[in-house]
PDB file of N, H, CA, C and O in Angstrom:
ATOM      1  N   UNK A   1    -118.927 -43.164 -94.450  1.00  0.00           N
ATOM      2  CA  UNK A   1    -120.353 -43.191 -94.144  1.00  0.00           C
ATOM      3  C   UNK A   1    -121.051 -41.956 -94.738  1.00  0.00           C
ATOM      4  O   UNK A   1    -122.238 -41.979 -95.064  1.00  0.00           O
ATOM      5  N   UNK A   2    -120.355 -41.008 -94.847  1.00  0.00           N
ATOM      6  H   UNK A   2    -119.391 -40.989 -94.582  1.00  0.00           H
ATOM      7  CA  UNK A   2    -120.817 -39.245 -95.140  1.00  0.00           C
ATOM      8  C   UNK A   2    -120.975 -39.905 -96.633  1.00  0.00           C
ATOM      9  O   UNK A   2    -122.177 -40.107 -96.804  1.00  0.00           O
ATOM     10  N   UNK A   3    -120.400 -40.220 -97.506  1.00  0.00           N
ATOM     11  H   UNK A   3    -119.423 -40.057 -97.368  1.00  0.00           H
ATOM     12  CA  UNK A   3    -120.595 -40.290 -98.934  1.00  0.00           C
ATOM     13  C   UNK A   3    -121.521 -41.384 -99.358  1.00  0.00           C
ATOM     14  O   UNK A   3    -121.867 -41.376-100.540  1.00  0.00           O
ATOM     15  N   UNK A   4    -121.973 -42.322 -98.572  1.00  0.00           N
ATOM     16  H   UNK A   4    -121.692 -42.328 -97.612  1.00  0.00           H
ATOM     17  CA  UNK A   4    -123.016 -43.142 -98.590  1.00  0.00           C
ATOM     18  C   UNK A   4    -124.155 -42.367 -98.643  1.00  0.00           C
ATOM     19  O   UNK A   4    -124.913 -42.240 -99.605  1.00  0.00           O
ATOM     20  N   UNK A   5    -124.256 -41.685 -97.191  1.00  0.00           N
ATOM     21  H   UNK A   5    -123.641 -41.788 -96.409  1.00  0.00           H
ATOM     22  CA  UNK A   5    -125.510 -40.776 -97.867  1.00  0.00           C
ATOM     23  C   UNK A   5    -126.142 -40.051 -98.370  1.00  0.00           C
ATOM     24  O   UNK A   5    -127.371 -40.095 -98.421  1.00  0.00           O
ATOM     25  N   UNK A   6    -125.323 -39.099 -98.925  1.00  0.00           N
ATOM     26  H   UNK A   6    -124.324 -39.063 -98.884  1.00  0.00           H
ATOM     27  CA  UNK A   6    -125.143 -38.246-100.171  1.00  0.00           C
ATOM     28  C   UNK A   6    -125.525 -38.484-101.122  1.00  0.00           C
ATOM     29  O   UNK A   6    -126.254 -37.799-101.838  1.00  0.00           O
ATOM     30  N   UNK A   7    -124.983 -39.779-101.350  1.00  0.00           N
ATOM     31  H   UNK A   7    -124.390 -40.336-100.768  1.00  0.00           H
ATOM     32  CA  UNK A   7    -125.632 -40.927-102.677  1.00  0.00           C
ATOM     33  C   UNK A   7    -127.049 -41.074-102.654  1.00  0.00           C
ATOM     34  O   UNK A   7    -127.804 -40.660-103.535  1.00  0.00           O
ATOM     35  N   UNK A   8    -127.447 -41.790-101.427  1.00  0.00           N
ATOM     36  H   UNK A   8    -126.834 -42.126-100.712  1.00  0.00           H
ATOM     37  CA  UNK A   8    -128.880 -42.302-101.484  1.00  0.00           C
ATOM     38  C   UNK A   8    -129.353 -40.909-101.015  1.00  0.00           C
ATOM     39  O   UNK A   8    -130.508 -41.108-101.391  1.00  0.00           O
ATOM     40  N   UNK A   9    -129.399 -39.859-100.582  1.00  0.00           N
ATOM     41  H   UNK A   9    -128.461 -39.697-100.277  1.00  0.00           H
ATOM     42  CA  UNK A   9    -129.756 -38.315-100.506  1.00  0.00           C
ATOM     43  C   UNK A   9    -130.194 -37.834-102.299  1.00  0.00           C
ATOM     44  O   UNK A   9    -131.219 -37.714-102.970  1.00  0.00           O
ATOM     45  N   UNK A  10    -129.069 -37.714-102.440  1.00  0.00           N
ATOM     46  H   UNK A  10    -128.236 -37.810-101.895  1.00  0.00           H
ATOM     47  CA  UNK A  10    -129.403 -38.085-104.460  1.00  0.00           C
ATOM     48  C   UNK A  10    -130.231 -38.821-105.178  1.00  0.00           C
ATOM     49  O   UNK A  10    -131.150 -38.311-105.818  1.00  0.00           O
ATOM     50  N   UNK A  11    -129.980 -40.184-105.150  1.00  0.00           N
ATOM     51  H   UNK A  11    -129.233 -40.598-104.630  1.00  0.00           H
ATOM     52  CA  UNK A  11    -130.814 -40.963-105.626  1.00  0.00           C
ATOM     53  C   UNK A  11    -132.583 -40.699-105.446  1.00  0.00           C
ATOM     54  O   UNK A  11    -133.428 -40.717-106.340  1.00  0.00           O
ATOM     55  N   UNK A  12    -132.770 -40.461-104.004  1.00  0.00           N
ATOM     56  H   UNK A  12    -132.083 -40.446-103.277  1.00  0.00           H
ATOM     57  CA  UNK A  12    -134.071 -39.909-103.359  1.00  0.00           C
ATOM     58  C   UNK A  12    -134.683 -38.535-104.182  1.00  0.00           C
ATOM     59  O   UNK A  12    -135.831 -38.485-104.622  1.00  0.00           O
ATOM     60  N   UNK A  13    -133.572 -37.314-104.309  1.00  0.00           N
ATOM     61  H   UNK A  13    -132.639 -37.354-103.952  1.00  0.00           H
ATOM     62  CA  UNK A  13    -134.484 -35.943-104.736  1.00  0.00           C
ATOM     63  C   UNK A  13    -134.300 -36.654-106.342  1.00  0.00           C
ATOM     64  O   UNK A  13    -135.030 -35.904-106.990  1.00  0.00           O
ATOM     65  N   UNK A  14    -133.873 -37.428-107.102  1.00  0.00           N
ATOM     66  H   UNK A  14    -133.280 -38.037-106.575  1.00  0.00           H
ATOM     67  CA  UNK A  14    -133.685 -37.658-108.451  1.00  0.00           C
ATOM     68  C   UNK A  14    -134.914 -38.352-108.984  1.00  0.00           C
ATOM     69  O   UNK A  14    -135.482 -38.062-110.037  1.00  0.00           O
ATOM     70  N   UNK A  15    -135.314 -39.454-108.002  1.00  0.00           N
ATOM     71  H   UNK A  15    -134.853 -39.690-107.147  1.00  0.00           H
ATOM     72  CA  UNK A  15    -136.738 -40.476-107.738  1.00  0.00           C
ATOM     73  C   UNK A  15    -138.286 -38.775-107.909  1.00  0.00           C
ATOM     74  O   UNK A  15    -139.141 -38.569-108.770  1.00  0.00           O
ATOM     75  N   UNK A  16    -137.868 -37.910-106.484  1.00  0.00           N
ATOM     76  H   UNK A  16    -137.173 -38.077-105.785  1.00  0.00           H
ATOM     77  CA  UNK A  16    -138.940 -37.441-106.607  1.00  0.00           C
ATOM     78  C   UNK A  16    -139.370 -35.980-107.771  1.00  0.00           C
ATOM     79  O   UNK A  16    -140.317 -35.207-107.910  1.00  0.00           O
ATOM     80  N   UNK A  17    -138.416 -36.153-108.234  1.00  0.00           N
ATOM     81  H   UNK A  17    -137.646 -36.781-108.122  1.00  0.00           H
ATOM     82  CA  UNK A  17    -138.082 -34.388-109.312  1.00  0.00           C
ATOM     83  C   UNK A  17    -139.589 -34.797-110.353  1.00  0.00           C
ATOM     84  O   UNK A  17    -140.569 -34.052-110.315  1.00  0.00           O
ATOM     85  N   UNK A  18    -139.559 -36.295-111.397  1.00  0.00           N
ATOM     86  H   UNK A  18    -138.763 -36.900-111.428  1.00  0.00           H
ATOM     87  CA  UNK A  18    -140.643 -36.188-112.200  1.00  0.00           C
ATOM     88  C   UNK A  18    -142.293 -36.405-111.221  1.00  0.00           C
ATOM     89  O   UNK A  18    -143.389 -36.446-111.778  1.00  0.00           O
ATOM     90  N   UNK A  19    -142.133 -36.490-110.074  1.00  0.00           N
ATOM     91  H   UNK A  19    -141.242 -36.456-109.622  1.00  0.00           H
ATOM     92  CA  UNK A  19    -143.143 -37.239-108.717  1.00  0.00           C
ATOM     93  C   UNK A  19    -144.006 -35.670-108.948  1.00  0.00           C
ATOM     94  O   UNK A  19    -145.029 -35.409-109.580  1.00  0.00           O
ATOM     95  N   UNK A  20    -143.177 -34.903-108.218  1.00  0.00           N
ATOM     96  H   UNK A  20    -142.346 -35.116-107.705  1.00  0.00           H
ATOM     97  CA  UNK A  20    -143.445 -33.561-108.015  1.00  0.00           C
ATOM     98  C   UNK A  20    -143.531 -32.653-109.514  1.00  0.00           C
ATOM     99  O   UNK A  20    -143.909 -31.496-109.331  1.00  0.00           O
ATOM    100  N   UNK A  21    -143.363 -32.859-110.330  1.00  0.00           N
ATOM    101  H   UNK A  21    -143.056 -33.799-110.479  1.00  0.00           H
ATOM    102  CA  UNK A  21    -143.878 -32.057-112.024  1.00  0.00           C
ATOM    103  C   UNK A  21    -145.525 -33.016-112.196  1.00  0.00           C
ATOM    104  O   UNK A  21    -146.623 -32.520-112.449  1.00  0.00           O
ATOM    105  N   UNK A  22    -145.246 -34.278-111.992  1.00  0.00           N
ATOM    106  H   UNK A  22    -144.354 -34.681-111.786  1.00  0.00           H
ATOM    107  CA  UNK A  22    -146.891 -34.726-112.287  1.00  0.00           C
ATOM    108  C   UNK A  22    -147.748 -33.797-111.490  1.00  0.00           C
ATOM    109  O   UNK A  22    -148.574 -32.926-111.762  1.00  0.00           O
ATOM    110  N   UNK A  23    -147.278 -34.271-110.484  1.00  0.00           N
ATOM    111  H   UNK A  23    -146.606 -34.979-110.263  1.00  0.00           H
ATOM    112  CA  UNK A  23    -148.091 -33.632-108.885  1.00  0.00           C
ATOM    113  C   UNK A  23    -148.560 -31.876-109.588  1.00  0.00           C
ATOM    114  O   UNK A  23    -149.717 -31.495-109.411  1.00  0.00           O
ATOM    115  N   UNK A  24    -147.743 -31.132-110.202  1.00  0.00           N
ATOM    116  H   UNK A  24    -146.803 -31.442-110.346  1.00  0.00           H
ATOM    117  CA  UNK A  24    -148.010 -30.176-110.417  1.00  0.00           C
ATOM    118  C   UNK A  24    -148.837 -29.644-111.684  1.00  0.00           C
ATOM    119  O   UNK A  24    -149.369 -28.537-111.769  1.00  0.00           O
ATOM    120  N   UNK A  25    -148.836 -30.329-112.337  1.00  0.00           N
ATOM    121  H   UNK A  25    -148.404 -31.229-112.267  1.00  0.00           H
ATOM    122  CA  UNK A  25    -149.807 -30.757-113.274  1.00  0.00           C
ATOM    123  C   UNK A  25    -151.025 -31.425-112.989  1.00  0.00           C
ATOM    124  O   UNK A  25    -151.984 -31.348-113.758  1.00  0.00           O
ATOM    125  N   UNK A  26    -151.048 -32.015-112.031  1.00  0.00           N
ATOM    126  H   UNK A  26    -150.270 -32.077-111.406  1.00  0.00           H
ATOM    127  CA  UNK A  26    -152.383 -32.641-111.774  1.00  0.00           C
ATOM    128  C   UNK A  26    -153.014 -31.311-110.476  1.00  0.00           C
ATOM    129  O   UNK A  26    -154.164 -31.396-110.045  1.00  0.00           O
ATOM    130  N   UNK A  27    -152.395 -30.581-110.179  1.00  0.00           N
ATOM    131  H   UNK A  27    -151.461 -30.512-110.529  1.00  0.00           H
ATOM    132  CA  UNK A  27    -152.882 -29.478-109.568  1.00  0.00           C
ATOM    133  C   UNK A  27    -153.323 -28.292-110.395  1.00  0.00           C
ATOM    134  O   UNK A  27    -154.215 -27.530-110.021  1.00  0.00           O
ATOM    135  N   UNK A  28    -152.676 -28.170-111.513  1.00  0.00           N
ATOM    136  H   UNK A  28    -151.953 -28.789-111.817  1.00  0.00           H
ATOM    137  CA  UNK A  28    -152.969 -26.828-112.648  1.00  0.00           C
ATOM    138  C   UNK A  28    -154.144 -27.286-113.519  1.00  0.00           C
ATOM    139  O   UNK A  28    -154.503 -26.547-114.436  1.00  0.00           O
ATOM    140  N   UNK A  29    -155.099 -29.063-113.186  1.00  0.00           N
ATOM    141  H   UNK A  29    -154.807 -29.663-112.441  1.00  0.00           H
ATOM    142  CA  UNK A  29    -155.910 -29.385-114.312  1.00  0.00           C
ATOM    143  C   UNK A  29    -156.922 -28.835-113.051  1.00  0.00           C
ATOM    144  O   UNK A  29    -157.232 -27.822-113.677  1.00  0.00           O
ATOM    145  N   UNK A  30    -157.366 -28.750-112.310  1.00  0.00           N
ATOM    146  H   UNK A  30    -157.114 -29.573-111.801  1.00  0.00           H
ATOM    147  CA  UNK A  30    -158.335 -28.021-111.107  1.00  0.00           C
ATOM    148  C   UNK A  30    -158.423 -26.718-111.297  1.00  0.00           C
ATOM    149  O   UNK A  30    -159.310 -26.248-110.585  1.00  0.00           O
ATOM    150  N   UNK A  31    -157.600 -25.509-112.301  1.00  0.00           N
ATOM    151  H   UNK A  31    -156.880 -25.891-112.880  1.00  0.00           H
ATOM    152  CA  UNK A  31    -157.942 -24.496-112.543  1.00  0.00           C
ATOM    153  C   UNK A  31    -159.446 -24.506-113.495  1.00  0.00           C
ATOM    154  O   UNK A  31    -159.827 -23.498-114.091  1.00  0.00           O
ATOM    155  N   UNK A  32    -159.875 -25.252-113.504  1.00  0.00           N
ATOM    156  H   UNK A  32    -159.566 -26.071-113.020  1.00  0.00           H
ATOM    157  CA  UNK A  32    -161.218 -25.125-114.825  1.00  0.00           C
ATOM    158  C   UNK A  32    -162.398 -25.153-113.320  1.00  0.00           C
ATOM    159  O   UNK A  32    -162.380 -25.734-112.234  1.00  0.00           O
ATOM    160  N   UNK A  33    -163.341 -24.183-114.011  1.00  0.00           N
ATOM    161  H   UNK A  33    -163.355 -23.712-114.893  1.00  0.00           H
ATOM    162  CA  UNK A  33    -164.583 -24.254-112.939  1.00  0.00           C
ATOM    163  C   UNK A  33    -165.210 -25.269-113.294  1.00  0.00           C
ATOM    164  O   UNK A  33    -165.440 -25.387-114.497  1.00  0.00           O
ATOM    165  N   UNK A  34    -165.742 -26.456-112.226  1.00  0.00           N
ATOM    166  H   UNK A  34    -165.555 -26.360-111.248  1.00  0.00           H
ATOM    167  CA  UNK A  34    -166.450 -27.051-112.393  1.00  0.00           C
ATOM    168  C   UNK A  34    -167.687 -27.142-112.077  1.00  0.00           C
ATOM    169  O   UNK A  34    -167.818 -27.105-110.853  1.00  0.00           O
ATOM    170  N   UNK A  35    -169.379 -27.322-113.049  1.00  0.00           N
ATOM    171  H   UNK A  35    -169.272 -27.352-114.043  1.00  0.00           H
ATOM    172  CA  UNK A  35    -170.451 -27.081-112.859  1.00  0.00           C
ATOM    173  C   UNK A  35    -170.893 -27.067-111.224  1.00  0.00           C
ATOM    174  O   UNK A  35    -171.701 -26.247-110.787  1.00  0.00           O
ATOM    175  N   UNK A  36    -170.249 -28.086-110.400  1.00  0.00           N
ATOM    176  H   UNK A  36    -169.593 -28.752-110.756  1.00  0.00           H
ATOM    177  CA  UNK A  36    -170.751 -28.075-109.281  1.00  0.00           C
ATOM    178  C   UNK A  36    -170.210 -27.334-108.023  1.00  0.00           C
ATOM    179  O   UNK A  36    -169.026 -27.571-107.780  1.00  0.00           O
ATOM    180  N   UNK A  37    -170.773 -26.585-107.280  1.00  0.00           N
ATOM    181  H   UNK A  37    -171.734 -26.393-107.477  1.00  0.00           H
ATOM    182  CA  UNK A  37    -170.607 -25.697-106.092  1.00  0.00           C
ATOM    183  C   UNK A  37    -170.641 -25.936-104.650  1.00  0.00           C
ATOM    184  O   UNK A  37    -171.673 -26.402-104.168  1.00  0.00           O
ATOM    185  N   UNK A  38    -169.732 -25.698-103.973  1.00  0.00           N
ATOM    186  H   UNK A  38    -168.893 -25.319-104.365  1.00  0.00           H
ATOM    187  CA  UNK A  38    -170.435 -26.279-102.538  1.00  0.00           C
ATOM    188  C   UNK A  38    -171.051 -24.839-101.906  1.00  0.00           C
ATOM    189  O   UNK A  38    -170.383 -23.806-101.850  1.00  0.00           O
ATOM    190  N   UNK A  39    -172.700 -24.980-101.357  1.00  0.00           N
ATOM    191  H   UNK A  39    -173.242 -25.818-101.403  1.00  0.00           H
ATOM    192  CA  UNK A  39    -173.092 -23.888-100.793  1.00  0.00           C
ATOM    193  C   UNK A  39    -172.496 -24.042 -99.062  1.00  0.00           C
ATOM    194  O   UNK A  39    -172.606 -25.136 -98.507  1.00  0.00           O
ATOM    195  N   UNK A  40    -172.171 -23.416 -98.673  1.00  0.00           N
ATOM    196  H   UNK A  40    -172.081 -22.528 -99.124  1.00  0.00           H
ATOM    197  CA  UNK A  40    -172.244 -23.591 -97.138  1.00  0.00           C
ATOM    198  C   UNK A  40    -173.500 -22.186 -96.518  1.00  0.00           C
ATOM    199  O   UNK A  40    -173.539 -21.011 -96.882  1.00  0.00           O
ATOM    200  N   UNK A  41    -174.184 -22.743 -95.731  1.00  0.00           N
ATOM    201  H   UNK A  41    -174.152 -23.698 -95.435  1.00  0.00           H
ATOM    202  CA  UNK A  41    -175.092 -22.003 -94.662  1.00  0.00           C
ATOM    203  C   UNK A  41    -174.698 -21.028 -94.082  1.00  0.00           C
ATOM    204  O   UNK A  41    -175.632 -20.354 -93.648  1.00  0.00           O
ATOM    205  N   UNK A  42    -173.585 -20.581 -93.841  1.00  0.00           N
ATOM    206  H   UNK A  42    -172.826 -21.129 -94.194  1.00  0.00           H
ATOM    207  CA  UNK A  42    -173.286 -19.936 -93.030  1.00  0.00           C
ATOM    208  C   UNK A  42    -172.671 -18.449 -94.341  1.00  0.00           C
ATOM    209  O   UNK A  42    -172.832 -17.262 -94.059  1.00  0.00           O
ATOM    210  N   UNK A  43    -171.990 -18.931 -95.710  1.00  0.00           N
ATOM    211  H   UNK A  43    -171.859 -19.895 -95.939  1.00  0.00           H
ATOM    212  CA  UNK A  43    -171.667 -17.840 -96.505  1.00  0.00           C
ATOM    213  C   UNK A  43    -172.863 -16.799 -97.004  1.00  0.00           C
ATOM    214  O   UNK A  43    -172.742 -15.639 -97.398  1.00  0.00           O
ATOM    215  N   UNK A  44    -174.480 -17.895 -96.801  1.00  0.00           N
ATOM    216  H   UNK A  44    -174.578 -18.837 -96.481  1.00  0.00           H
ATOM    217  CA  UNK A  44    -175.420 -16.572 -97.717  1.00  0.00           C
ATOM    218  C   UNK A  44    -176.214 -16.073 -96.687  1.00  0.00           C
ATOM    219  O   UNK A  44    -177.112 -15.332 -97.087  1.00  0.00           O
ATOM    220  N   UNK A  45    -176.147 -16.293 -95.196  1.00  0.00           N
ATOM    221  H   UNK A  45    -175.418 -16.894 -94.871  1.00  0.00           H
ATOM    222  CA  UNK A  45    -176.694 -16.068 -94.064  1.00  0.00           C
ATOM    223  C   UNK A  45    -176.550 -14.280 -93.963  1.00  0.00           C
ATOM    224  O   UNK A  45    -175.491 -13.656 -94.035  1.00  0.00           O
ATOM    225  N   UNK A  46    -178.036 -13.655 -93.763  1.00  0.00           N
ATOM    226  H   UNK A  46    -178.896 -14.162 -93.705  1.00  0.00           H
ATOM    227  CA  UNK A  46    -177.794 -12.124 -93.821  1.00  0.00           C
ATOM    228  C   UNK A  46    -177.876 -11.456 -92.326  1.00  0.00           C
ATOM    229  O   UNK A  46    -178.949 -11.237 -91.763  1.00  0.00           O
ATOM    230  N   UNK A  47    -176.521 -11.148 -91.732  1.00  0.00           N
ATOM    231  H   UNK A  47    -175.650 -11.326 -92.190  1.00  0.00           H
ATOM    232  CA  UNK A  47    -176.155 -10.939 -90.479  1.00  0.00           C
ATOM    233  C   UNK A  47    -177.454  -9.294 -89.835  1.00  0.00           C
ATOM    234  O   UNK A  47    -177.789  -8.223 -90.341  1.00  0.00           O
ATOM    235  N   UNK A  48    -177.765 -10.036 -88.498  1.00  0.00           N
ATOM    236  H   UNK A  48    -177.492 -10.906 -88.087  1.00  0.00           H
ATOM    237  CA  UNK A  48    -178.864  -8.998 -88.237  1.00  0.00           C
ATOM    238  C   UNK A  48    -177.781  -8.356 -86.927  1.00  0.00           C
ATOM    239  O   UNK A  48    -177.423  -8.863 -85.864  1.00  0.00           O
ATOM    240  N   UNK A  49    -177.523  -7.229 -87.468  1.00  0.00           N
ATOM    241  H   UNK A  49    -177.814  -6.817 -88.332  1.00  0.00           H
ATOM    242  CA  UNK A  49    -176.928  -6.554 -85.611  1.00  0.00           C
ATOM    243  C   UNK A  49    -177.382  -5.412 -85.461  1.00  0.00           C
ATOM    244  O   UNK A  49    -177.161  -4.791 -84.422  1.00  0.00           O
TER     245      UNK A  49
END
């Protein structure tokens, strides 16, 4: 039973190895600034104390 799942344990990280290089590539194309900004209300708010 132990070497059964070892196998499909394998088979599984072998499936996700190219899953996770896309994945990481499609995270390194978000390094480019894009024209649009989110303002939030609360970041340009000038604190009175």
């Amino acid at each position: 039973m132990a070497c059964k799942t070892e196998k499909i344990e394998n088979t599984k990280t072998a499936q996700e190895l190219p899953d996770l290089k896309t994945f990481m590539t499609g995270v390194n194309k978000k390094d480019k600034v894009s024209g649009l900004k989110i303002h939030f209300a609360f970041c340009n708010r000038k604190r009175h104390g």
